[in-house]
C-alpha positions as CSV (number, residue, x, y, z in Angstrom):
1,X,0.0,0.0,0.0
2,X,1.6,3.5,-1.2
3,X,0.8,5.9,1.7
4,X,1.2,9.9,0.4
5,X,4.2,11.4,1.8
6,X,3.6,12.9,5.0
7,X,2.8,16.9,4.6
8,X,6.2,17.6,6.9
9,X,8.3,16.3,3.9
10,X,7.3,19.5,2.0
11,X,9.2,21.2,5.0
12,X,12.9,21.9,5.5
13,X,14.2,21.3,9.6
14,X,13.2,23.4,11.6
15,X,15.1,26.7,11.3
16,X,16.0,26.6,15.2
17,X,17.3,23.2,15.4
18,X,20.2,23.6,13.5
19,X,21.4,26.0,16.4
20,X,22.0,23.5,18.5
21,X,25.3,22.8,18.6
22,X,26.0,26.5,18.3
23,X,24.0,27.0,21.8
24,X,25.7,24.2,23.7
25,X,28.8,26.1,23.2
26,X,27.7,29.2,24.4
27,X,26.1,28.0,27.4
28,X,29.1,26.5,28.0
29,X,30.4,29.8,28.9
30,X,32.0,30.3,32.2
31,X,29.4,33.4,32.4
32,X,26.4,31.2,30.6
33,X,25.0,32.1,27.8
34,X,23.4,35.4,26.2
35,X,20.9,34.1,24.1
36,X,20.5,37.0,20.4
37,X,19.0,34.4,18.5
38,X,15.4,34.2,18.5
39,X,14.1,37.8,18.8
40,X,11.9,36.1,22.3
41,X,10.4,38.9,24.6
42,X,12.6,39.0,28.0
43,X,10.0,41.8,29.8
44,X,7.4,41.0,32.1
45,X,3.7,41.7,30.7
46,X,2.5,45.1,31.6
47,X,0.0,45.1,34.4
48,X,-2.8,46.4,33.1
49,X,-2.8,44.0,30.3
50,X,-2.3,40.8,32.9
51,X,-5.1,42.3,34.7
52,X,-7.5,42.1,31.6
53,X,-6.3,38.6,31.3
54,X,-7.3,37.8,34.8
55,X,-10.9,39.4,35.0
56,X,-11.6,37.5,31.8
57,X,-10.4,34.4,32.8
58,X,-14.0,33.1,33.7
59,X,-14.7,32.1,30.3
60,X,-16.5,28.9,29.7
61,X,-18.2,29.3,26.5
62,X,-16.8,29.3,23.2
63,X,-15.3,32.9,22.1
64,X,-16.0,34.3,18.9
65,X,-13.9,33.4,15.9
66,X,-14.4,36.9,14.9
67,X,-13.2,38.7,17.9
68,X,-15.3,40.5,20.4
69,X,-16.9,43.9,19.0
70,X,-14.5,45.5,21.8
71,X,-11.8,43.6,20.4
72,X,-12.9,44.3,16.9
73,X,-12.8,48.3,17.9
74,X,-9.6,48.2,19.4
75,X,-7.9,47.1,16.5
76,X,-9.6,49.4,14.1
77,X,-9.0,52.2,16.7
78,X,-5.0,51.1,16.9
79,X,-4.8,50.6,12.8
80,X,-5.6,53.9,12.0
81,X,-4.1,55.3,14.5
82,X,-0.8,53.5,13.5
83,X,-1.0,52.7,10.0
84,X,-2.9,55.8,8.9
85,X,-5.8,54.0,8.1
86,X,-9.6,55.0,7.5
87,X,-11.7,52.4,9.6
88,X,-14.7,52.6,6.9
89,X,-14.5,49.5,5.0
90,X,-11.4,48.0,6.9
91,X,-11.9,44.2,7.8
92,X,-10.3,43.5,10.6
93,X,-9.7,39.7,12.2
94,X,-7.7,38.5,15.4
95,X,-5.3,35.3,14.9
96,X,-3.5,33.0,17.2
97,X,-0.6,34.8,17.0
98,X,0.7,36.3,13.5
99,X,3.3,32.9,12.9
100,X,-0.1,31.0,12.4
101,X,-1.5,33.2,9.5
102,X,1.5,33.4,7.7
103,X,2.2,29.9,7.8
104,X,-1.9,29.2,6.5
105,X,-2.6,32.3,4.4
106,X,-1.8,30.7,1.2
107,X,-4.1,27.6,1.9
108,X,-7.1,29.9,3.1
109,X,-6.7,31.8,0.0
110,X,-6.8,28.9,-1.9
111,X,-3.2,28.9,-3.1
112,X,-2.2,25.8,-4.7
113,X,0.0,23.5,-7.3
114,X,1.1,25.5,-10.2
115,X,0.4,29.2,-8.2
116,X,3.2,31.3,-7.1
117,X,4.0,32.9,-3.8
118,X,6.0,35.9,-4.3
119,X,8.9,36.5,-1.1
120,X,11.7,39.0,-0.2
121,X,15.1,37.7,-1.4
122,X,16.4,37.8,2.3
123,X,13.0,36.6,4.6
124,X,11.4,35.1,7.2
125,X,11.2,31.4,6.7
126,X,7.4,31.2,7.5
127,X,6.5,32.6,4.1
128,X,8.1,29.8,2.4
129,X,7.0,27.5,4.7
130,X,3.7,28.4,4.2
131,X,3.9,28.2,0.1
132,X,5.4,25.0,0.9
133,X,2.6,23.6,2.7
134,X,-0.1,24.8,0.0
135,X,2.2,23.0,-2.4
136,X,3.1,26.4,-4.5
137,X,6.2,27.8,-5.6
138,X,7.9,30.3,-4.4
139,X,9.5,32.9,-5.8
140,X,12.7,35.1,-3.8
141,X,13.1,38.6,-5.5
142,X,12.9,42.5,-4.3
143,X,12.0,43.5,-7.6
144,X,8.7,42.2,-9.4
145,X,9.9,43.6,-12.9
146,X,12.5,40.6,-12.5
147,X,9.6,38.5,-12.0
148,X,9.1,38.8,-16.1
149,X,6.0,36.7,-17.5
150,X,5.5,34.4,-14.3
151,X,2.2,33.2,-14.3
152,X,0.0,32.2,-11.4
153,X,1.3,34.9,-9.1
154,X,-1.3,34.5,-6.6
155,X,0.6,36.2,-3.4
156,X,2.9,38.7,-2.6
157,X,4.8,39.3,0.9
158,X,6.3,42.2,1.7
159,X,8.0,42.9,5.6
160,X,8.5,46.1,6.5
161,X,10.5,46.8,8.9
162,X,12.4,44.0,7.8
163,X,13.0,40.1,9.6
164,X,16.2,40.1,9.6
165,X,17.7,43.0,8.0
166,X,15.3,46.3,9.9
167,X,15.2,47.2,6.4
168,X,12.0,49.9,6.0
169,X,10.7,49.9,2.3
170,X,9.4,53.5,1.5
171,X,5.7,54.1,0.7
172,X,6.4,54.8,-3.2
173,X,8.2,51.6,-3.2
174,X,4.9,49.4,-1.5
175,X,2.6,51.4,-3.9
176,X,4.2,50.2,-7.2
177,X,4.3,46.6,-5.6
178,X,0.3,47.4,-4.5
179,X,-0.2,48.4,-7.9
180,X,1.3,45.4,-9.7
181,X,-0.6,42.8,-8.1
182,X,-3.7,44.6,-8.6
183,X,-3.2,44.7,-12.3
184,X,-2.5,40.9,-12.0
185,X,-5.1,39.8,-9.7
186,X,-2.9,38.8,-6.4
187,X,-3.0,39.1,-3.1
188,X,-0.5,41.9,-1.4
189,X,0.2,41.1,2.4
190,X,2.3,42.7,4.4
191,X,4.0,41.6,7.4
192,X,4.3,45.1,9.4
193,X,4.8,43.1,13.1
194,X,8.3,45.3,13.7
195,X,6.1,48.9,12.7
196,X,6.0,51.1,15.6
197,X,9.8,49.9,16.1
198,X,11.7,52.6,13.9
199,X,14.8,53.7,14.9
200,X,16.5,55.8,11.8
201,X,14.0,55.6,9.3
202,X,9.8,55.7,9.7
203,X,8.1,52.8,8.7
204,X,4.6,53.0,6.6
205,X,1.8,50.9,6.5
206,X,0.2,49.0,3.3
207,X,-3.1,50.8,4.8
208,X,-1.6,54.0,4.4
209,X,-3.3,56.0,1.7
210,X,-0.1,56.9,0.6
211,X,0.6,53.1,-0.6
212,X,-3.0,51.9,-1.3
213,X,-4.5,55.1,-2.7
214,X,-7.4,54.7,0.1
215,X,-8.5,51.5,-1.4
216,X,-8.2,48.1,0.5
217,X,-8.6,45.9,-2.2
218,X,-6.6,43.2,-2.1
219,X,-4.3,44.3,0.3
220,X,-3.6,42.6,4.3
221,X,-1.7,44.1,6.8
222,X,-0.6,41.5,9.1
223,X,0.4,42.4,13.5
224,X,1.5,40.9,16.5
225,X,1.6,42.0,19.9
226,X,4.3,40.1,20.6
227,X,6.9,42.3,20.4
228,X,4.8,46.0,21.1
229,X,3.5,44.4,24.6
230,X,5.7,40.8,25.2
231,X,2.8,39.1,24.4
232,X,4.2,36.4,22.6
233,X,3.1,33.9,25.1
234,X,-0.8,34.6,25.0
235,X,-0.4,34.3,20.8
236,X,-1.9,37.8,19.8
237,X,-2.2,38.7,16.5
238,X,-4.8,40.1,13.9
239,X,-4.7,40.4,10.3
240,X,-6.5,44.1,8.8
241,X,-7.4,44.9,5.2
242,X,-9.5,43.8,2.7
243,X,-13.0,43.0,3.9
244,X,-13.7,40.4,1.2
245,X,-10.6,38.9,2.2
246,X,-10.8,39.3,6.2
247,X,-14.6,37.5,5.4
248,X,-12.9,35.0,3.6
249,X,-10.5,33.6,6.4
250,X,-13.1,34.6,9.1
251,X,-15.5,31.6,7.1
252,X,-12.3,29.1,6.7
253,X,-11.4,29.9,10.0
254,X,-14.7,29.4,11.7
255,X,-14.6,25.9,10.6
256,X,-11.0,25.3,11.6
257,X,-11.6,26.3,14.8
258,X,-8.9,28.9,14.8
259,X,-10.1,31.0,17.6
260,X,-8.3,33.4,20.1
261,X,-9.1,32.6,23.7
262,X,-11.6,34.9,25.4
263,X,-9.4,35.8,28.1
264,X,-6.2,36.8,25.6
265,X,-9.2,38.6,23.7
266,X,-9.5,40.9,26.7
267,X,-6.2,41.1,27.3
268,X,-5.9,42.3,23.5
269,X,-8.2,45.4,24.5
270,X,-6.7,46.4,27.1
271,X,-2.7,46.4,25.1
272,X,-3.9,48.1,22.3
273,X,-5.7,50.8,24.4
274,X,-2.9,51.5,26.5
275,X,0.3,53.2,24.6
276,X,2.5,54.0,28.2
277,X,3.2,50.5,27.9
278,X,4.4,50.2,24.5
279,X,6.2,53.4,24.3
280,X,8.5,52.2,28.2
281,X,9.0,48.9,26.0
282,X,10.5,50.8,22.8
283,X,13.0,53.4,25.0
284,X,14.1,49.8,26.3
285,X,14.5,48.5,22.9
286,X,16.7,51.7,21.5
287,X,19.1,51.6,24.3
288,X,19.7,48.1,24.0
289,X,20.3,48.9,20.6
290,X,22.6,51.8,21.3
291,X,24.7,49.3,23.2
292,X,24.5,46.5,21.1
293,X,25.1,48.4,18.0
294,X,28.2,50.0,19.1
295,X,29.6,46.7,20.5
296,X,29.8,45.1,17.5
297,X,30.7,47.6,15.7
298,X,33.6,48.3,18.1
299,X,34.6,44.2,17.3
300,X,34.6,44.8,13.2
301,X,31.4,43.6,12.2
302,X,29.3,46.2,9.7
303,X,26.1,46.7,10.5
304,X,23.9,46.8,7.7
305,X,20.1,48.5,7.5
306,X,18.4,48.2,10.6
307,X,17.2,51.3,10.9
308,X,14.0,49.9,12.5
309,X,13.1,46.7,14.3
310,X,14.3,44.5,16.6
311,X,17.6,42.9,14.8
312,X,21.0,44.2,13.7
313,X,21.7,42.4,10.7
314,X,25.5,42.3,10.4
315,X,28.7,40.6,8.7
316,X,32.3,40.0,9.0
317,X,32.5,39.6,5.2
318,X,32.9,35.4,5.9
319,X,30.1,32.1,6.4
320,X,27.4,33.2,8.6
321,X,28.2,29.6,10.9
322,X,31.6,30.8,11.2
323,X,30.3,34.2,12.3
324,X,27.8,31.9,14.5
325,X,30.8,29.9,16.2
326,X,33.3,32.9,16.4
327,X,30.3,34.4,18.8
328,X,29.4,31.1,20.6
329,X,32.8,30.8,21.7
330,X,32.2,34.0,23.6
331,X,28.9,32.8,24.6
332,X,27.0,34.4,22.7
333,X,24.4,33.1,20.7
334,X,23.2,35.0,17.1
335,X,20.8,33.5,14.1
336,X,22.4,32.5,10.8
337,X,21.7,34.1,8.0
338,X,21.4,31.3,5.9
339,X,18.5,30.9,8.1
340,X,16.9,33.9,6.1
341,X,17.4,32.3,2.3
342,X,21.1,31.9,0.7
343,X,21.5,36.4,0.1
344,X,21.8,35.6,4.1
345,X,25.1,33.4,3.8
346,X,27.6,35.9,5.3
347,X,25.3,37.5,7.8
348,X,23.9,36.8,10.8
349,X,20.9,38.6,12.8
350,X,21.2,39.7,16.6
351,X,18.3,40.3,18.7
352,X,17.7,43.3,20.7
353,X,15.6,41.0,22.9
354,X,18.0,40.2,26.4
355,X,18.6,41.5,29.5
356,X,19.5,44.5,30.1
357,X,22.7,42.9,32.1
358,X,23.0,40.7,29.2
359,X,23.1,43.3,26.9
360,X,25.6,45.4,28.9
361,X,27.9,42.6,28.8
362,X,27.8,41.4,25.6
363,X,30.7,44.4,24.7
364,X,33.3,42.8,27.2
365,X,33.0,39.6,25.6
366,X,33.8,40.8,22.3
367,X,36.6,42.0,23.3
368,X,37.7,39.1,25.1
């Protein structure tokens, strides 16, 4: 009996896995490790946003697929404030963090053999991953004109602030790309999780007017709270845009059962209604990335973009592993850039996410 292969063949290892080696040197460490690998929130939650989860944590019915109409507010409220949005005619959707939709979006759109999923040339590995699992092709380029006569391009991601490089793309640049796959009949989403993190440049939204000309049409703006409120462990994200669209993975969705608990629901409210929290968070951000900047630029490496985010994407002009091992020796612990697609084979990516001790002493050990 010929069984189909199983769906985790169409899928590489897992990205973080093939830092193990790299880790169990650097926790080696007489000092242990400082971990500047996976970007992961160090902060506690804010208070007022553990308190939401609390009073809401009576919840024994099921929650609404949709969101709450309070949830449903706050996001509108916080994309237009944000993104420059006009909440007339904006669909708007919470997810189970912003890993899962990226990973699924090209299967809820329907995406499939023979389409084509368009990436950055240096990426997140999720958007792959996720054409991968629809069974499409993708497609790394930062310029659609190289594209040529491609057929089937179906979906387009764009990520700015960039993962890895903090890379912002300006509006002019989003509106050609919003303009091409509206000619063509795809899909434009934009992965915009790193947007109220710029440092030397000021991101802009897809929502913008200034990139969709006030029109949502087959555009998706796609947030986490992860990194704004160090909620990456309640799984808090939402997708906004196109209201055909949103109604389209709100129906999928539905039967799925991909839900947001009530409780993180509330908790969602009350983070996007509060910005003290998010604005203490991003001063701790920029210093660390005063510090961390200047450490390894002080130990040769050039830092390259990251004018905005949470990553300094940076090179010693040789293989990101031995880049990787040079720093685990010292331990501490970076992301390959291979990680990112092969452009990323003599960088690696830094997180700003530590300790503010950890950060502090990440300059001695470069010079050690």
């Amino acid at each position: 009996m010929n069984r189909p292969a199983p769906v985790s063949s169409r899928l590489p290892d897992f990205t973080w896995d093939t830092l193990d080696a790299a880790a169990a040197t650097a926790a080696a460490h007489p000092d242990g490790l400082i971990n500047l690998s996976m970007g992961t929130p160090v902060d506690p939650v804010p208070t007022v946003i553990r308190q939401a989860l609390a009073d809401a944590s009576d919840a024994p019915g099921y929650p609404l697929t949709a969101g709450t109409p309070a949830l449903r507010d706050a996001i509108a409220a916080w994309v237009a404030r944000a993104c420059g949005a006009g909440v007339d005619g904006l669909g708007v959707l919470p997810t189970i963090g912003s890993k899962e939709l990226v990973a699924w979006l090209p299967t809820l759109l329907g995406v499939g053999p023979g389409d084509v999923v368009v990436v950055p040339s240096v990426a997140y590995p999720t958007y792959e991953d996720g054409a991968r699992l629809a069974g499409a092709t993708t497609v790394r380029t930062d310029s659609l004109t190289a594209l040529g006569p491609t057929p089937r391009v179906r979906l387009v991601w764009v990520n700015s602030p960039g993962n890895p490089t903090g890379r912002v793309l300006p509006a002019a640049h989003l509106r050609k790309v919003v303009d091409w796959a509206r000619e063509r009949g795809a899909v434009v989403a934009s992965d915009e999780c790193y947007l109220p993190l710029g440092w030397d440049a000021e991101p802009v939204s897809i929502l913008s007017p200034d990139v969709c000309g006030g029109s949502y049409d087959g555009v998706l703006a796609v947030h986490s709270l992860s990194k704004r409120s160090n909620l990456a462990g309640y799984r808090a994200g939402f997708v906004a845009g196109d209201p055909a669209l949103v109604a389209e993975l709100l129906k999928i969705r539905k039967h799925a059962g991909m839900i947001v608990p009530a409780p993180v629901q509330a908790a969602m409210v009350a983070a996007l209604g509060d910005q003290a929290h998010a604005d203490a968070q991003r001063e701790r951000y920029r210093a660390r990335r005063e510090q961390l900047r200047a450490a390894f630029i002080d130990a040769g490496f050039t830092v390259e973009h990251s004018e905005a985010g949470l990553y300094l994407w940076m090179t010693r002009d040789e293989d990101c592993w031995e880049t990787v091992d040079w720093l685990a020796r010292r331990g501490i612990l970076v992301a390959a850039g291979v990680f990112y697609g092969p452009a990323g084979s003599r960088h690696v990516r830094a997180a700003l996410t530590e300790s503010d001790a950890h950060i502090a002493a990440v300059a001695g050990r470069l010079r050690g």
